[in-house]
C-alpha positions in Angstrom: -181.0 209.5 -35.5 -180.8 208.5 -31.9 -181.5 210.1 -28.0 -179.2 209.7 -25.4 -180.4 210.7 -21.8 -177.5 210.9 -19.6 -177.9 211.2 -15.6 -180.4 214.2 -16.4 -182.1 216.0 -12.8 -184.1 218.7 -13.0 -184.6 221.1 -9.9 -187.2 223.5 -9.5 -186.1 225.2 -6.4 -186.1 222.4 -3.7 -188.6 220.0 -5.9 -186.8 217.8 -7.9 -189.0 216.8 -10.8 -185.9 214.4 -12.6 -184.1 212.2 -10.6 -180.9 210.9 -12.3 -182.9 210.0 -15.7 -180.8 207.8 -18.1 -181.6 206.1 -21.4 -181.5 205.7 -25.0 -183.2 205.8 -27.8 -182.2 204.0 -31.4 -182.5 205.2 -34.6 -185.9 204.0 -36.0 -187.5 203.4 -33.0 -191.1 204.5 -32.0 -190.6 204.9 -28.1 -193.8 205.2 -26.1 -193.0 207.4 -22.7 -195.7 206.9 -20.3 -196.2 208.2 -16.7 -198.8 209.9 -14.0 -199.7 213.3 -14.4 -196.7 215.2 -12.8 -193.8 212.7 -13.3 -191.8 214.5 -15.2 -192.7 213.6 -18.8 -193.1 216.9 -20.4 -190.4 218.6 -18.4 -188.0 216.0 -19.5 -190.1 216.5 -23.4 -188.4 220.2 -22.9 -185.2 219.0 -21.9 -184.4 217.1 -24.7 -186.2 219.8 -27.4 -183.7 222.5 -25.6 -186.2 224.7 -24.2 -184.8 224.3 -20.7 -181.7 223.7 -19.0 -180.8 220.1 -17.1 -179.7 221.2 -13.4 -177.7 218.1 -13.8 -176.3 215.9 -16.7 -176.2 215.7 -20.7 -178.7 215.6 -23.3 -177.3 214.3 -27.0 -179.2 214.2 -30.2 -177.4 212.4 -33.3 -174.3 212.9 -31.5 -174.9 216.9 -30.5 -175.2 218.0 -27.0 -178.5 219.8 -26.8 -177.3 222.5 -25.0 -173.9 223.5 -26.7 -175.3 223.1 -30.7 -178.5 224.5 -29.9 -178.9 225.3 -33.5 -177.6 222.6 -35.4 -180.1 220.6 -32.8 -183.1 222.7 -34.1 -182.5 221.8 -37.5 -182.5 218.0 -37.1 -185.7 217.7 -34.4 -189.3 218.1 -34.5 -191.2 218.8 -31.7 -195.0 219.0 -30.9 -195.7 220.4 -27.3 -198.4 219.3 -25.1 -200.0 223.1 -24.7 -199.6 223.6 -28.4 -198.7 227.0 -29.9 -200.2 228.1 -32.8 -201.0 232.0 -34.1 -204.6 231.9 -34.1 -205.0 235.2 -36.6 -203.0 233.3 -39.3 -204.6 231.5 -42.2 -203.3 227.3 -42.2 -201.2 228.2 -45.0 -199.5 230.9 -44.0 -198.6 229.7 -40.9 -196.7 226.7 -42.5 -195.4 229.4 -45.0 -194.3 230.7 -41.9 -192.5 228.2 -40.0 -190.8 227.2 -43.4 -189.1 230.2 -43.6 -187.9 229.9 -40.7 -186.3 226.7 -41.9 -185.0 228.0 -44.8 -187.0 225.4 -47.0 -186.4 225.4 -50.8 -189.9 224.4 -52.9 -192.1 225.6 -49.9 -195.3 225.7 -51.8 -194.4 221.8 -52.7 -193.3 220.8 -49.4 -196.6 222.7 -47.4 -198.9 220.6 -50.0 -196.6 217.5 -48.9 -197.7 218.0 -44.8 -201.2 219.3 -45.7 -201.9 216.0 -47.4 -199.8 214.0 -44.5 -202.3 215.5 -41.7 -205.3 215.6 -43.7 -205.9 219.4 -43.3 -207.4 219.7 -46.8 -210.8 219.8 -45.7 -209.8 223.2 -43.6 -207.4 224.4 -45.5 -209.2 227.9 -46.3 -209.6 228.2 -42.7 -208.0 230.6 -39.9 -206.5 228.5 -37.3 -208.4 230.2 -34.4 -211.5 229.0 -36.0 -210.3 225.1 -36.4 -211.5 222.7 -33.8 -208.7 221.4 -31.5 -208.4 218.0 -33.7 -207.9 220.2 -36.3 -205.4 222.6 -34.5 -203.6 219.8 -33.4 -203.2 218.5 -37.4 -201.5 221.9 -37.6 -198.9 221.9 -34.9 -198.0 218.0 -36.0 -197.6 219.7 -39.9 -195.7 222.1 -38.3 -193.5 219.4 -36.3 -192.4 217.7 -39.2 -192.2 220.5 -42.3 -188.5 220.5 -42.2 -188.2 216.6 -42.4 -186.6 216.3 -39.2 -185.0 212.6 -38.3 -186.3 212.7 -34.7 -189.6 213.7 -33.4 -190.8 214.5 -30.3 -194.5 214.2 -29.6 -196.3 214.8 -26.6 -200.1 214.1 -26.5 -199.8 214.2 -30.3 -203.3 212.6 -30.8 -205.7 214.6 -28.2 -208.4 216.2 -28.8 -209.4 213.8 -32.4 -212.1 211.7 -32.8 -211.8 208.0 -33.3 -211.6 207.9 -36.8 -208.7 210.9 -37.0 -206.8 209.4 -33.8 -206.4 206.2 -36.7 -205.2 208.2 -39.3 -202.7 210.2 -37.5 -201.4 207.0 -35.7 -200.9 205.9 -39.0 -198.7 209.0 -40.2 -196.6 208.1 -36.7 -195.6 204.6 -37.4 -195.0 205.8 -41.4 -192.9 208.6 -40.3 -191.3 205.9 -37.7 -189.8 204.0 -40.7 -187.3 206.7 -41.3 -187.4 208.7 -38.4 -186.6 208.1 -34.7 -189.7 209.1 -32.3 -190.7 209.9 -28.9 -194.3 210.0 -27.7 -195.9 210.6 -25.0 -199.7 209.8 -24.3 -202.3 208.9 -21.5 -203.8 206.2 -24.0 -202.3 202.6 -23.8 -204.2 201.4 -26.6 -202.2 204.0 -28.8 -199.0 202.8 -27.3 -199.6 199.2 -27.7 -200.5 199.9 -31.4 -197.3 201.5 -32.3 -194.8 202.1 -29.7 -191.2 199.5 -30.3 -190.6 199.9 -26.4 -192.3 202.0 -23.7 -190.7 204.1 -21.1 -192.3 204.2 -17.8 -191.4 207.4 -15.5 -192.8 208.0 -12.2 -192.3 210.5 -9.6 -188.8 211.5 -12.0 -187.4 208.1 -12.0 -187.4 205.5 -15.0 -188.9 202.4 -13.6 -189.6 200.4 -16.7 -188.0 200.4 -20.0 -188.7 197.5 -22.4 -191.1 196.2 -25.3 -194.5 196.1 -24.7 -195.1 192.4 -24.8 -192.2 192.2 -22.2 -193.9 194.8 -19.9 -197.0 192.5 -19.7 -195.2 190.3 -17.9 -194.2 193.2 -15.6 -195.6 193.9 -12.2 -197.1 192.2 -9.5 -195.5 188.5 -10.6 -196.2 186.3 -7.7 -200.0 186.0 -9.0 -201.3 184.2 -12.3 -204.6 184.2 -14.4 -206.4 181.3 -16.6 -209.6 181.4 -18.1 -211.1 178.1 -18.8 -213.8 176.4 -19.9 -215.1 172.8 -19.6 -217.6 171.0 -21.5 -219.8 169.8 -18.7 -220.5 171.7 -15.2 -218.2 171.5 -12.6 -217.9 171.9 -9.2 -215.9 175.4 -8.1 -214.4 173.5 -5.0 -213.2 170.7 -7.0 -210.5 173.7 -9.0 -210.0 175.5 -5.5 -208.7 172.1 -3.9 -205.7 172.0 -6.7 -202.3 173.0 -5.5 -201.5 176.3 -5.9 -205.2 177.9 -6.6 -205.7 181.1 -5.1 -209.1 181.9 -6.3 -211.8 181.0 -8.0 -214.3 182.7 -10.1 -217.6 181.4 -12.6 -218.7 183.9 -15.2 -220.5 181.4 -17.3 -222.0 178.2 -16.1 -218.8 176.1 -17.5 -216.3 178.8 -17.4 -214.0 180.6 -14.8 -211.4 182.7 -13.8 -208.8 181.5 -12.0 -206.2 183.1 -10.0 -202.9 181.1 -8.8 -199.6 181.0 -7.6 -197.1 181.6 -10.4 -194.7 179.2 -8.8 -197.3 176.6 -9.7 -198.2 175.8 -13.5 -202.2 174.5 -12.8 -202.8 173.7 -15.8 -201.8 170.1 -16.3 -204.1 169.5 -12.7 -206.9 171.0 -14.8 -206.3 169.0 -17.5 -206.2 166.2 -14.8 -209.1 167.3 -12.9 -211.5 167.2 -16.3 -210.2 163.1 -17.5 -211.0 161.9 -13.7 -214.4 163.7 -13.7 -215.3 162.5 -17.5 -214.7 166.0 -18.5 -213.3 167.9 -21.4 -210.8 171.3 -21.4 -213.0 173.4 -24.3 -210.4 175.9 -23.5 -207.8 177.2 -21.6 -205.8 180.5 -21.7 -203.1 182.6 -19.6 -204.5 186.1 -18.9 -201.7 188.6 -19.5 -201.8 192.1 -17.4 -203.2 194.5 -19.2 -200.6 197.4 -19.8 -203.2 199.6 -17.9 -202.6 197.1 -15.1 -198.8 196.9 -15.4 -198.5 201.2 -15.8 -201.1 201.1 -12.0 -198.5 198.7 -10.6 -195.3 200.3 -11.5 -196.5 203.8 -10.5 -198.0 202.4 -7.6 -201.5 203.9 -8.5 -204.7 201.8 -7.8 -207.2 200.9 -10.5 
């Protein structure tokens, strides 16, 4: 159940929207792949699902170049497109009657009850899908994604257009299906990522420029500068902190509490420590400020907040 990107480019006449793209994916894993609008992430999506060509280099799912076994591919992936195609005239059920046949399932009847519970489409299950609300249309083309029990999915944008309370529950489906399956997703929300992604991917103008965990990608970035939060007991004077070696900046949001910004070359926080004995002080608290990944994905991609 794994991915392996090999040297992939894609050309669209003289614009190259891949640019040598290389890496893998293990079996189990719930990759995250993250970029700007217009990096590349969907095209590459298509590459790997076989709806169109690499200009360079090799795609391989389970083993199978994606080009050569076309259908063998097929029968082991699941994917959910960004713009996602549904027949609007058909009935929920039928349309998963549908795409079952296609797949040649035995017990359909049992198996389209099995996704209809897994995406929570029973309230609308009587419905047509041109008449579902695009939360609900997206339930659909997930239930399609996964009828045939694939072992890898590909997901792009699986959880727009739900509400709060629905973006939950289908995150939840994700990491369960995660357990047994390998997955690939794509979204613009980092909270989603953070919640159930192993390792993000990070693609920007066609090149990869991160790949690794999410804690590790926190670290990620601009490095030179750090960030502690403190608080003392008593008051304390701002130029007193600013005078400590490697103190950058400076900043009180509470009477006894600040931000401060230093040099990562420098740990500070032994001088505050310091700072708070020779003033007859206390350290209430004291914490390193991680990047947020919404920080580290503006960095990478060179994008300002």
């Amino acid at each position: 159940m794994s991915i392996k990107i090999q040297n992939v480019t894609k050309l669209f006449g003289k614009q190259k929207a891949l640019d040598n793209v290389s890496f893998d994916i293990d079996s189990g894993e719930i990759i995250g792949f993250l970029g700007p609008n217009g990096a590349g992430k969907s095209t590459l999506m298509k590459i790997i699902t076989g709806f169109i060509p690499a200009t360079e280099g090799d795609v391989f799912l389970n083993g199978l170049n994606v080009m050569e076994n076309s259908m063998e591919v097929r029968k082991i992936l699941g994917y959910l497109p960004e713009q996602n195609p549904l027949y609007q005239d058909m009935y929920i059920v039928e349309f998963l009657n549908f795409i079952a046949g296609i797949y040649k399932i035995d017990n359909r009847v049992q198996r389209i009850e099995e996704v209809v519970e897994l995406t929570g489409l029973e309230p609308e299950i009587n419905k047509r899908i041109g008449a579902l609300s695009k939360g609900y249309k997206q339930r659909v083309g997930l239930a399609q994604a996964i009828i045939h029990d694939p072992e890898i999915l590909i997901l792009d944008e699986p959880t727009s257009g739900l509400d709060p309370n629905q973006i939950v529950e289908i995150r939840n489906l994700i990491q369960n299906l995660g357990k047994k399956k390998t997955v690939m997703l794509s979204t613009h929300i980092m909270q989603e990522v953070e919640a159930i992604c192993d390792r993000i991917i990070i693609i920007d103008k066609g090149t990869i420029v991160a790949n690794d965990s999410t804690q590790s990608l926190h670290s990620r970035g601009k490095e030179d500068t750090g960030t502690i939060l403190v608080e003392f007991k008593d008051g304390i004077n701002t130029e007193r902190i600013e005078k400590l070696d490697g103190v950058r900046k400076v900043a009180r949001f509470e009477n006894n509490k600040f931000v401060i910004e230093f040099s990562s070359e420098k740990d500070i926080r032994q001088d505050l420590f310091n700072l708070a004995v020779q003033m007859n002080n206390v350290v209430l608290s004291l914490q390193l400020k991680e990047k947020s990944l919404e920080e580290v994905f503006s960095e990478l991609t060179n994008k300002k907040l």
